[in-house]
VODOMI-39559 format. One line per 10 residues: number of its first residue (from 0); their letters; for each residue z, x, y of N, C-alpha, C, O, CB. Coordinates in nm, 4 decimals, decimal comma. Atoms other than C-alpha are relative to their C-alpha. Glycine has a CB too. Example, Ala and Ser with C-alpha at 12.3 -4.5 7.8 and 13.67 -1.06 7.14 Angstrom:
residues 2
0 = as = 0,0000 0,0890 -0,1190 0,7800 1,2300 -0,4500 0,0000 0,0900 0,1200 0,0665 0,1936 0,1181 0,1246 -0,0992 0,0027 ~ -0,0060 -0,0820 -0,1190 0,7140 1,3670 -0,1060 0,0730 -0,0770 0,1090 0,0899 -0,0261 0,2198 -0,1415 0,0414 0,0462
***
This chain:
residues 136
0 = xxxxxxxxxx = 0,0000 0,0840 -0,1172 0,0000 0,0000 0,0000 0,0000 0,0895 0,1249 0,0506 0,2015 0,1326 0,1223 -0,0961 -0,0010 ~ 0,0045 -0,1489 -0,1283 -0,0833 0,1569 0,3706 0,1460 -0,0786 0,0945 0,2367 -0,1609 0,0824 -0,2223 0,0153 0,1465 ~ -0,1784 0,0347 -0,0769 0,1943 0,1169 0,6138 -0,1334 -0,1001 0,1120 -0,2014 -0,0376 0,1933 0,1511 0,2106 0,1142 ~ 0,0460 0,1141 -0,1087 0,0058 -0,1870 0,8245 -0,0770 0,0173 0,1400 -0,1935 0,0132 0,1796 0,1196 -0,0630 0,0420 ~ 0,0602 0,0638 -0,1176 0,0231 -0,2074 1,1466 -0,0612 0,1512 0,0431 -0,1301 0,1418 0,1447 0,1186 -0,0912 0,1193 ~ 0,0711 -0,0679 -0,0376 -0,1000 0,1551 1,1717 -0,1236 -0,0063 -0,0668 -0,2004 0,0888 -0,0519 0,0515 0,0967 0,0061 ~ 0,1289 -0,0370 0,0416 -0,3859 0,0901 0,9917 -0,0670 -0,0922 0,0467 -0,1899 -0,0976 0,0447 -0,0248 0,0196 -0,1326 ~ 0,0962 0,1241 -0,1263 -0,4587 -0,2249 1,2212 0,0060 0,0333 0,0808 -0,0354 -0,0417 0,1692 0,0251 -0,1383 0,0423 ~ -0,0194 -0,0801 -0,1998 -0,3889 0,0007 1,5380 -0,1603 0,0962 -0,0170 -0,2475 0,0998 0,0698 0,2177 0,1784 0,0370 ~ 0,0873 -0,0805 0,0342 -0,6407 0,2361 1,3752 -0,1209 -0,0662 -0,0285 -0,2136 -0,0029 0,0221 0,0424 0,0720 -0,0945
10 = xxxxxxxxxx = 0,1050 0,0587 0,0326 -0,9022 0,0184 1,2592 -0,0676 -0,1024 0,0974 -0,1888 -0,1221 0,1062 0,0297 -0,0505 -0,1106 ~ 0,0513 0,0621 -0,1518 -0,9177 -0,2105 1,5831 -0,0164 0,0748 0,0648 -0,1039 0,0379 0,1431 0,0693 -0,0807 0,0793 ~ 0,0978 -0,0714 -0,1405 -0,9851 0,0738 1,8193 -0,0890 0,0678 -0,1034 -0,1362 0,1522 -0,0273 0,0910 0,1358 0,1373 ~ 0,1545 -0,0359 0,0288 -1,2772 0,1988 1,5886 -0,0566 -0,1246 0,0432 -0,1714 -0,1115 0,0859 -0,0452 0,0394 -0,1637 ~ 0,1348 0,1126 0,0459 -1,4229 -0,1558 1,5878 0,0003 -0,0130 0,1322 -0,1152 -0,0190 0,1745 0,0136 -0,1606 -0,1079 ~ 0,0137 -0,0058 -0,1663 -1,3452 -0,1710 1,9800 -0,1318 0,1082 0,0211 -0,2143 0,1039 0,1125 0,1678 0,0710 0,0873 ~ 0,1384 -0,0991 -0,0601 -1,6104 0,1162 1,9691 -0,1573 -0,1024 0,0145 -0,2576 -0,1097 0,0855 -0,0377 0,1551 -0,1472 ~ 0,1626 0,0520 0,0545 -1,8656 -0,1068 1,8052 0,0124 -0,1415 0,0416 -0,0722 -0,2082 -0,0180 -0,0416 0,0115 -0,1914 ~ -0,0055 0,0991 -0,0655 -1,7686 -0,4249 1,9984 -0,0436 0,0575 0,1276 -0,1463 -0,0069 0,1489 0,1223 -0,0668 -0,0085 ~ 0,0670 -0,0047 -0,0735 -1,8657 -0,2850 2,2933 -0,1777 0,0164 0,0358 -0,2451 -0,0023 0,1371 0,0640 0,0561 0,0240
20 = xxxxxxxxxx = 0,1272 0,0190 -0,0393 -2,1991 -0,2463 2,2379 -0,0984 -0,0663 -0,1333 -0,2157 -0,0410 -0,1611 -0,0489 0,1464 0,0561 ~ 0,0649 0,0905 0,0655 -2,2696 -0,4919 1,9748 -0,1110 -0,0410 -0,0152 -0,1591 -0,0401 -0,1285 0,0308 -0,0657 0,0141 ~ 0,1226 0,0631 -0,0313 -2,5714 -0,6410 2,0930 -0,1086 0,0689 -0,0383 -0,2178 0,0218 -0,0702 -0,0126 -0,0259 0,1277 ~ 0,1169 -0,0978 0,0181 -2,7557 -0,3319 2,0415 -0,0786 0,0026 -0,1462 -0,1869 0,0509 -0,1794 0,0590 0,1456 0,0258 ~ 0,0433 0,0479 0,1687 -2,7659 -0,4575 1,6466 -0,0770 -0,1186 -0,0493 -0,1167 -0,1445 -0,1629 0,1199 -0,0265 -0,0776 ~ 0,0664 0,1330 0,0335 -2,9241 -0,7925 1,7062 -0,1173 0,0639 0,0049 -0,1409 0,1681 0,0662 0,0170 -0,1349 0,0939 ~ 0,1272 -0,0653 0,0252 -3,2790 -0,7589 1,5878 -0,0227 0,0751 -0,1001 -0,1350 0,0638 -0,1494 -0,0329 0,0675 0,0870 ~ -0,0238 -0,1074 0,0022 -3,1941 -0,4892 1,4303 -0,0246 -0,0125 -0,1860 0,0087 -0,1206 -0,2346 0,1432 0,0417 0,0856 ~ -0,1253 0,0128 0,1759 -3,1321 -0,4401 1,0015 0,0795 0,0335 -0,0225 0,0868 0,1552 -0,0054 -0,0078 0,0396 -0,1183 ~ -0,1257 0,0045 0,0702 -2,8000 -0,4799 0,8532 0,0546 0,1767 -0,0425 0,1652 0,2308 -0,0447 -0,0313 -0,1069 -0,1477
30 = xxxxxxxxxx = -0,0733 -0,1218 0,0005 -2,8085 -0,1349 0,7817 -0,0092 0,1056 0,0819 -0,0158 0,2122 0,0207 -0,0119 0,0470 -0,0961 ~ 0,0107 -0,0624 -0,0787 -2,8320 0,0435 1,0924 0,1515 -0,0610 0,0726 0,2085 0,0232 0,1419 -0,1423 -0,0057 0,0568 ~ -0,0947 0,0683 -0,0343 -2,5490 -0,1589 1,1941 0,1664 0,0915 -0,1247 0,2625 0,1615 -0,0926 -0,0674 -0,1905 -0,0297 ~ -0,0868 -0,1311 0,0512 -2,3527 -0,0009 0,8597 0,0072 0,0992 0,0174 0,1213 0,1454 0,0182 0,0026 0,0317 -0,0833 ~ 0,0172 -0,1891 -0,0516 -2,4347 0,3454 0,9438 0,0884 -0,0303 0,0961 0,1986 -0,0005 0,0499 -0,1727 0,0877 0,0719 ~ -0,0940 -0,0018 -0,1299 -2,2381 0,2668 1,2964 0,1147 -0,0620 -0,0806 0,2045 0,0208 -0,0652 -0,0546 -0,0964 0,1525 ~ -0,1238 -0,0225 0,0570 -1,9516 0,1299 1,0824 0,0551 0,1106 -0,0737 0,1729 0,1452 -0,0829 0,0133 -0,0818 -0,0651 ~ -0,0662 -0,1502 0,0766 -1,9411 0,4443 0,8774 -0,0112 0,1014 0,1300 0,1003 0,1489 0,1511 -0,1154 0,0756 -0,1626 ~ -0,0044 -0,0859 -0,1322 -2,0260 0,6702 1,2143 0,1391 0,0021 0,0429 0,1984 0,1084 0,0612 -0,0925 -0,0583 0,1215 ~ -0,1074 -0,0302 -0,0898 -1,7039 0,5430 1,3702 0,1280 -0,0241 -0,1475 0,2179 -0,1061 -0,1667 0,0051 -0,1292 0,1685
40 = xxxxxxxxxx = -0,1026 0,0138 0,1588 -1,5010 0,5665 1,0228 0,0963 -0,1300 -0,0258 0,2179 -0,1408 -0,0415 0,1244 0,1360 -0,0063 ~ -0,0262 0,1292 0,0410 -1,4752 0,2233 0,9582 -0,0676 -0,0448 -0,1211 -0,1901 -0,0509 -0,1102 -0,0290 -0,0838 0,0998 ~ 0,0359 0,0298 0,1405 -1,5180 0,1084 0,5586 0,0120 -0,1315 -0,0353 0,1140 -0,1911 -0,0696 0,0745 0,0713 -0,0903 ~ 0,0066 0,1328 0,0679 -1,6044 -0,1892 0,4644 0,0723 -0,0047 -0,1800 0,0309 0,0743 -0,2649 -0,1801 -0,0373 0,0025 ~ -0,0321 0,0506 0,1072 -1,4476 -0,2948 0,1624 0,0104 -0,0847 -0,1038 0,0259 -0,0427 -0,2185 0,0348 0,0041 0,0081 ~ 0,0446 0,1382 0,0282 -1,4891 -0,6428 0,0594 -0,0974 -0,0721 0,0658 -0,1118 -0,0347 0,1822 0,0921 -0,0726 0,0081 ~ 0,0783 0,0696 -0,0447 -1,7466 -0,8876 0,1309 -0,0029 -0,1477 -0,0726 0,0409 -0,1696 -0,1856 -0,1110 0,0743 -0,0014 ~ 0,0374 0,1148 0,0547 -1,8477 -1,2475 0,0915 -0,1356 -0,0835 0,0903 -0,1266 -0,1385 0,2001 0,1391 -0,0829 -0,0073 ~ 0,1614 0,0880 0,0003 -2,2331 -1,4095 0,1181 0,0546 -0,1596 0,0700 0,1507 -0,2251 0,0298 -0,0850 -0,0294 -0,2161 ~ 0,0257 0,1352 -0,0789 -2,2710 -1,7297 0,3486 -0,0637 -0,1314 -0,1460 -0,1355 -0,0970 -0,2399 -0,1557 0,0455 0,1543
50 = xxxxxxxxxx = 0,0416 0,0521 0,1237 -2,3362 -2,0220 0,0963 -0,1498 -0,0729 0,1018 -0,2396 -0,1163 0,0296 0,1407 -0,1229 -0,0974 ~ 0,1644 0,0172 -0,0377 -2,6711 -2,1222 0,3661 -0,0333 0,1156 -0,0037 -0,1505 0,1115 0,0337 -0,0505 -0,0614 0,1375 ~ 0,0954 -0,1379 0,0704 -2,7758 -1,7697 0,2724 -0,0380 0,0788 0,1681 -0,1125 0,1766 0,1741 -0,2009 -0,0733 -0,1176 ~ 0,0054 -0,0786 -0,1445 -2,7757 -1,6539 0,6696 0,1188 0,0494 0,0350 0,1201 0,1231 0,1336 -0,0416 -0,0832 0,1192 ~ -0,1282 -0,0921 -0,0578 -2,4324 -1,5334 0,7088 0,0284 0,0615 -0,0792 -0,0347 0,0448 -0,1836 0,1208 -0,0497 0,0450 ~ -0,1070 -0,0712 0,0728 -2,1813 -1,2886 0,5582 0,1057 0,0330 0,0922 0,0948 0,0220 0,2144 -0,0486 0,1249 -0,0679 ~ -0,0677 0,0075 -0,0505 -1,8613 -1,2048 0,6140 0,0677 0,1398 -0,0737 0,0809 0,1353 -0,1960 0,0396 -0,1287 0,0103 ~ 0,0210 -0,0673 0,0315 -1,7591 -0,8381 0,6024 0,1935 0,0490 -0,0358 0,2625 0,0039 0,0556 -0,1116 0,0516 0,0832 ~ -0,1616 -0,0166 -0,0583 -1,3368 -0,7124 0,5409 0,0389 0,1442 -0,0754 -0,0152 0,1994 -0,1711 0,1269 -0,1528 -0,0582 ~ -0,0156 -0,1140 0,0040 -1,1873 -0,4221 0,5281 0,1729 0,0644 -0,0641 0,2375 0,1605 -0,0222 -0,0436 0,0281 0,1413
60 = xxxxxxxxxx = -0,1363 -0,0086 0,0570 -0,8457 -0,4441 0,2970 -0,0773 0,0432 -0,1536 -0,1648 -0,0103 -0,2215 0,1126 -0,1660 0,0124 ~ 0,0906 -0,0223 0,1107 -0,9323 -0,2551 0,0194 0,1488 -0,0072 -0,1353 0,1267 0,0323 -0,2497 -0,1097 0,1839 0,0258 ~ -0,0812 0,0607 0,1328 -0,6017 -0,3623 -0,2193 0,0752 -0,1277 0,0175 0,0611 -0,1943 0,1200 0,1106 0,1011 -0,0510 ~ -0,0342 0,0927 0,0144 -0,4114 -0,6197 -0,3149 0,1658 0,0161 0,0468 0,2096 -0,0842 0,1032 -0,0463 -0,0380 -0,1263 ~ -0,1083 0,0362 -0,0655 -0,0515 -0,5387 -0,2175 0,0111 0,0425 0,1501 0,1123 0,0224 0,2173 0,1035 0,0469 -0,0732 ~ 0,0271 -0,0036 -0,1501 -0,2057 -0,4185 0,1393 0,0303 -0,1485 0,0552 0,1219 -0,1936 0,1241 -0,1628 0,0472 0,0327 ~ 0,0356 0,1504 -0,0016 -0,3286 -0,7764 0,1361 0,1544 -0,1062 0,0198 0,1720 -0,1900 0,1082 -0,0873 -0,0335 -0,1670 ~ -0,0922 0,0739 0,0483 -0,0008 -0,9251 0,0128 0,0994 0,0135 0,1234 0,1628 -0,0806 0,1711 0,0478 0,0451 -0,1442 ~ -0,1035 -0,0289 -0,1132 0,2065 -0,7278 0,3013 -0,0351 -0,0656 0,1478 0,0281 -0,1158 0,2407 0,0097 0,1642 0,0179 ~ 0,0820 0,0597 -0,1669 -0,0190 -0,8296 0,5905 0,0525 -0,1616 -0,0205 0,1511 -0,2079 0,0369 -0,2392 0,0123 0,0104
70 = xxxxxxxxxx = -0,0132 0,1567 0,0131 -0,0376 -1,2202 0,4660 0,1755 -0,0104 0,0303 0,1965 -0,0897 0,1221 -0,0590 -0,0677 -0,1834 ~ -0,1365 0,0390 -0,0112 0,3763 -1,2202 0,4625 0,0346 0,0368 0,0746 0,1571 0,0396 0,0623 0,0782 0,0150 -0,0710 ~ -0,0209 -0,0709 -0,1038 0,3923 -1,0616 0,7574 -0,0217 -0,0526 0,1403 0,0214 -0,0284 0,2530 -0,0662 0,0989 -0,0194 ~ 0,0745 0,0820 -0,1268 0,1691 -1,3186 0,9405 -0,1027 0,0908 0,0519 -0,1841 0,0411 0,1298 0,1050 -0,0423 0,1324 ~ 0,0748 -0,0454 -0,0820 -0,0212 -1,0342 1,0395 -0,1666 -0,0297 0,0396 -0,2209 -0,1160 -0,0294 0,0230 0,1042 -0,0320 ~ 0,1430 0,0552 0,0013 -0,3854 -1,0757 1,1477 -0,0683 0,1419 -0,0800 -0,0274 0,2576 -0,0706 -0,0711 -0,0420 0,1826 ~ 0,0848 -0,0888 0,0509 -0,6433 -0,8911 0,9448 -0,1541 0,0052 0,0041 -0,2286 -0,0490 -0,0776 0,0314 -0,0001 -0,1084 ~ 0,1310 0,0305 -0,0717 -0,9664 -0,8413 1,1305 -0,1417 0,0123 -0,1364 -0,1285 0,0640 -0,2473 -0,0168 0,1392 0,1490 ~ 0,0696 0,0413 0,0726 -1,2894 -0,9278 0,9715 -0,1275 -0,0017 0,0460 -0,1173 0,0796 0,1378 0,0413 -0,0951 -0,0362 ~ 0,1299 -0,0656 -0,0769 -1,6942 -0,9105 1,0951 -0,0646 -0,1387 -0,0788 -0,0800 -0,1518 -0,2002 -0,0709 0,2009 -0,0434
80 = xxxxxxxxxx = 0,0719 0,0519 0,0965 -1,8654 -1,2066 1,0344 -0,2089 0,0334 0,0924 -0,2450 0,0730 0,2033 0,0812 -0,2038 -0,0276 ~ 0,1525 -0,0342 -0,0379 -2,2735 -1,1669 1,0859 -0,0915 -0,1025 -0,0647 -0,1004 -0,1392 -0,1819 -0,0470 0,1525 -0,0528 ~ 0,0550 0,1084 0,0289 -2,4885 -1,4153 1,1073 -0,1809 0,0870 -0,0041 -0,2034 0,1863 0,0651 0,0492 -0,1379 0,1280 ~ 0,0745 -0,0720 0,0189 -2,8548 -1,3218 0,9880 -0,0808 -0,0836 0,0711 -0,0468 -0,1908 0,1212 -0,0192 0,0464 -0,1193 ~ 0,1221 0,0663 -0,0534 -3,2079 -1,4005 1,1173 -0,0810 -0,0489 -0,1556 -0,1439 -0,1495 -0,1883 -0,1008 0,1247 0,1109 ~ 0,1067 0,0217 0,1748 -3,3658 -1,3733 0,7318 0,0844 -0,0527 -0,0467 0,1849 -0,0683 0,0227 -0,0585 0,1312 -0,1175 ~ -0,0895 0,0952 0,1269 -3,1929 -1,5692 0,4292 -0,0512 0,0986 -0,1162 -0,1568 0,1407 -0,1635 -0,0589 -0,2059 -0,0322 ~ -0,0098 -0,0273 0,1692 -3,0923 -1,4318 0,1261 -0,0030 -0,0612 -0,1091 0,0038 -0,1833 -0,0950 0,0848 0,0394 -0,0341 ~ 0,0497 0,0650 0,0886 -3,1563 -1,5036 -0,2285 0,1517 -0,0185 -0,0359 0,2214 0,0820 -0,0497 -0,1143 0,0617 -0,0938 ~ -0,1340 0,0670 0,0024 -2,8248 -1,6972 -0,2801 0,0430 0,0429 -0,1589 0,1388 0,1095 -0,1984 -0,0098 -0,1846 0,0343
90 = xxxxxxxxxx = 0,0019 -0,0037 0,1020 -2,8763 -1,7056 -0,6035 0,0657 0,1420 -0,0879 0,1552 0,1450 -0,1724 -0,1191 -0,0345 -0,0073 ~ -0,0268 -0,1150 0,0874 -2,9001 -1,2926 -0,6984 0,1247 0,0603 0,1165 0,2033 0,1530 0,0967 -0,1609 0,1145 -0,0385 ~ -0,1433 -0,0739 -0,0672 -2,6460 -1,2500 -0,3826 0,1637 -0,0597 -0,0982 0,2699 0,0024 -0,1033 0,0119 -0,0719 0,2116 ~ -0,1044 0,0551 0,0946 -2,4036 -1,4739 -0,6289 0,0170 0,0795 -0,1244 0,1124 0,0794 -0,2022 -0,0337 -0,1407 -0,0403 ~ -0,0086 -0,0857 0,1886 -2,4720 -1,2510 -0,9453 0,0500 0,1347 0,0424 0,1057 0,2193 -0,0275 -0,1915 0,0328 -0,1119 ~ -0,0455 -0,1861 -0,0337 -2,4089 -0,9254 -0,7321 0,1724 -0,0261 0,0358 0,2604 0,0536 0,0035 -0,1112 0,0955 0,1937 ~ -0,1191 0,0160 -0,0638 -2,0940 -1,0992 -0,5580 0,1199 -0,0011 -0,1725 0,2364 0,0385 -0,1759 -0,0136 -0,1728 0,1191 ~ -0,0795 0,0612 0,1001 -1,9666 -1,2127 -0,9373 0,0209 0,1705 -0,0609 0,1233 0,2327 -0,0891 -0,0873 -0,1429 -0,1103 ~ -0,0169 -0,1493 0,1074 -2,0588 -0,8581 -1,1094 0,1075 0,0932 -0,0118 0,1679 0,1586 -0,0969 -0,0965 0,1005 0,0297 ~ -0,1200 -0,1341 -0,0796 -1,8358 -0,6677 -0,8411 0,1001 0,0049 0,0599 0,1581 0,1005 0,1113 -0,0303 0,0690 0,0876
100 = xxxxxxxxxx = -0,1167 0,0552 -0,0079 -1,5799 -0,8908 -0,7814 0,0203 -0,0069 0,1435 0,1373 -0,0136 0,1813 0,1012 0,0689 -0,0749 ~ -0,0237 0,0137 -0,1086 -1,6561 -0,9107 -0,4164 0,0254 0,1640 0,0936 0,0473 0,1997 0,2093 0,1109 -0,0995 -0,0135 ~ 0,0000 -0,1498 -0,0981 -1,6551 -0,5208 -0,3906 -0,0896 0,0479 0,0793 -0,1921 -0,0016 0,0322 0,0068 0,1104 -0,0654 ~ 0,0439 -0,0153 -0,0688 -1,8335 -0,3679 -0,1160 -0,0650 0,1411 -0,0205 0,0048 0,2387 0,0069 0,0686 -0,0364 0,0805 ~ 0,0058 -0,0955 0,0312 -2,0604 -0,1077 -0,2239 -0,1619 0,0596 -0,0070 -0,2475 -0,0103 0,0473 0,0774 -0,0073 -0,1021 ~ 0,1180 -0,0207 0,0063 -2,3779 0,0857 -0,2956 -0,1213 -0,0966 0,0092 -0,2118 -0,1161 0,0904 0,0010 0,0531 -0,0897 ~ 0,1240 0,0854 0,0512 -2,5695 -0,1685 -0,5040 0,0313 -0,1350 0,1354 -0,0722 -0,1895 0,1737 0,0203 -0,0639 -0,2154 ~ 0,0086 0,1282 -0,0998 -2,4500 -0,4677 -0,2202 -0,0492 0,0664 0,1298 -0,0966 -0,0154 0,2086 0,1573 -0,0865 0,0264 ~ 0,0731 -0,0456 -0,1367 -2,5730 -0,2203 0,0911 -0,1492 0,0091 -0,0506 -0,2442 -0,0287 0,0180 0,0598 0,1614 0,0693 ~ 0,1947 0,0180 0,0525 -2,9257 -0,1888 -0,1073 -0,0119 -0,1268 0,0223 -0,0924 -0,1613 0,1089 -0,0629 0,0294 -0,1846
110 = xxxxxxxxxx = 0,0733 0,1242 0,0038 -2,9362 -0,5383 -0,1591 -0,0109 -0,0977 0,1914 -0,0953 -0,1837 0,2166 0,1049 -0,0998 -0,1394 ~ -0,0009 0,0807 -0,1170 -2,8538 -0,6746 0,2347 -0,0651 0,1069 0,1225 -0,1074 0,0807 0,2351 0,1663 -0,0585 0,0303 ~ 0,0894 -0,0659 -0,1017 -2,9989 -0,3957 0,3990 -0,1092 0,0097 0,0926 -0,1123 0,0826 0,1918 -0,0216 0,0486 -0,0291 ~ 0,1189 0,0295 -0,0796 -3,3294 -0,5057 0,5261 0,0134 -0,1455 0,0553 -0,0885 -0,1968 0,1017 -0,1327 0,0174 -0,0879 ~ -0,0013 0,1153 -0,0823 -3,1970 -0,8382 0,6630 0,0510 -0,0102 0,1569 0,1459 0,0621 0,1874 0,0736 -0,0833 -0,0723 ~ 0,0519 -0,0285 -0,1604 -3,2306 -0,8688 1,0381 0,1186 -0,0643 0,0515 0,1335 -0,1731 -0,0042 -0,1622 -0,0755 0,0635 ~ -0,1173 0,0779 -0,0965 -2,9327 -0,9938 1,2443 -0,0596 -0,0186 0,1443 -0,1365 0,0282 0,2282 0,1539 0,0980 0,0166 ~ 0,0218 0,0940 -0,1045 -2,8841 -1,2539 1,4504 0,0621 0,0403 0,1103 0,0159 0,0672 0,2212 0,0391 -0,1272 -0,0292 ~ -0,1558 -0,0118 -0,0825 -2,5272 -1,1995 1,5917 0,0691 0,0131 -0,0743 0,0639 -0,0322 -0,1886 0,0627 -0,1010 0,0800 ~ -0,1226 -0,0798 0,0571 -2,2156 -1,0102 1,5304 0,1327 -0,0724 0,0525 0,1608 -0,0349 0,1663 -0,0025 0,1661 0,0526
120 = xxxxxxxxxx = -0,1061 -0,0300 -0,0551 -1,8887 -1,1457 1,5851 0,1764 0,0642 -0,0489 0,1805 0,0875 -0,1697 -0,0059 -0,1044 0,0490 ~ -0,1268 -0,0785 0,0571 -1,5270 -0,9906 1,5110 0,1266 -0,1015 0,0374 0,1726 -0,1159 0,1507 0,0203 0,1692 0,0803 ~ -0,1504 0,0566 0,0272 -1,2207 -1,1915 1,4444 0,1279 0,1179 -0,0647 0,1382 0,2034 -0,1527 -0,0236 -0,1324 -0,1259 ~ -0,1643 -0,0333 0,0347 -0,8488 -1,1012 1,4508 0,0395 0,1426 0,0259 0,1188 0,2151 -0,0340 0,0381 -0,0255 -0,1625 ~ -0,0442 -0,1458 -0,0645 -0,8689 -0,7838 1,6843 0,0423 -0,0244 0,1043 -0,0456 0,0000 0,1870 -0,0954 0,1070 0,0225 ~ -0,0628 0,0194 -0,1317 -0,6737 -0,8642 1,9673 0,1577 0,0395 -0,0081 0,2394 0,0498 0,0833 -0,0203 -0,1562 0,0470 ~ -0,1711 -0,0432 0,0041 -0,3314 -0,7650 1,8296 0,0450 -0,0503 -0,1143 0,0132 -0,1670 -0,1369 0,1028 -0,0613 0,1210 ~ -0,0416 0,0280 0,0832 -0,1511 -0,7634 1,5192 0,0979 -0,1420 -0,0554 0,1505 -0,1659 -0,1641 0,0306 0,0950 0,0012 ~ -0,0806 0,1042 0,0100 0,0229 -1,0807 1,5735 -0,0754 -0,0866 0,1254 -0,0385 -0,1864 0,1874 0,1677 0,0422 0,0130 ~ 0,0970 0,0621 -0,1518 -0,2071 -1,1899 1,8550 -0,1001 -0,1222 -0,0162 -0,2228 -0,1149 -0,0232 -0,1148 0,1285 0,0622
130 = xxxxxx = 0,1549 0,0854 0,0319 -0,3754 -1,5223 1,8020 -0,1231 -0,0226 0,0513 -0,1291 -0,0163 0,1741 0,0082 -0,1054 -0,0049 ~ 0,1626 -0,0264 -0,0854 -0,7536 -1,5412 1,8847 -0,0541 -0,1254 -0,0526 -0,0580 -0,1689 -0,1678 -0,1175 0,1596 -0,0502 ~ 0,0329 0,1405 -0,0451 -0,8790 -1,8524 1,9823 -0,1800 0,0372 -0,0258 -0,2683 -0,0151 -0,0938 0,0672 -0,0477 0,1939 ~ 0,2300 -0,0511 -0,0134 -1,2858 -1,7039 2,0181 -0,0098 0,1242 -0,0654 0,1048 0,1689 -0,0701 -0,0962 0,0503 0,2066 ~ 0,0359 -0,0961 0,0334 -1,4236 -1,3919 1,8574 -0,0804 0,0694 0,0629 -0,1913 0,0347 0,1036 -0,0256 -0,0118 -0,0836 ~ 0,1023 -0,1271 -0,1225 -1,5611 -1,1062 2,0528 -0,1274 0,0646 -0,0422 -0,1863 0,1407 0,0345 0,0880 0,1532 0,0366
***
């Protein structure tokens, strides 16, 4: 388990990097957008596919009693959702999501890589206990 709230102090000012200039990813493919999450050493870890096949939703808790400490804690645990311009094949994004248990990894950056984004937004970076009404 990581000790929390430094790893939500730490992981909101990377994504503060890549909230400021967000926009620069619309248009863009999905994986030029990862590269700038790995650039500013931010790891995706989990994921979950939009069931209309244009969104995903990207998170970055990579165990289960991390998970367990944050939730009892109330804390917030920020998250990336991305809405696409292309649609995915629901279908083989469901067989990749089932295979890997929702892990976030090689074979799932091959497969979403060439889909074009719409818009980026970021929930639950405003403060570890900070509720957020809108996403930035």
């Amino acid at each position: 388990m990581k000790d929390y709230p430094a790893f939500y102090e730490n992981l909101t000012g990377n994504l503060n990097k890549v909230i400021a200039h967000k926009q620069d990813f619309y248009g863009k493919p999905l994986s030029i957008f990862l590269s700038e999450l790995e650039n500013q050493n931010i790891q995706v870890n989990s994921y979950s596919p939009g069931f209309n096949n244009t969104y995903m939703k990207l998170d970055f808790i990579d165990d289960w009693d991390t998970y367990t400490e944050a939730n009892k804690n109330h804390y917030k645990m920020p998250y990336i959702y991305i809405n696409l311009k292309t649609p995915f094949d629901y279908q083989k994004a469901s067989a990749l999501l089932n295979k890997n248990h929702s892990y976030w990894g090689e074979e799932e950056k091959n497969f979403y890589k060439d889909l074009i984004i719409d818009n980026i937004e970021f929930w639950e970076v405003n403060g570890l206990k900070t509720p957020q009404l809108k996403a930035k």
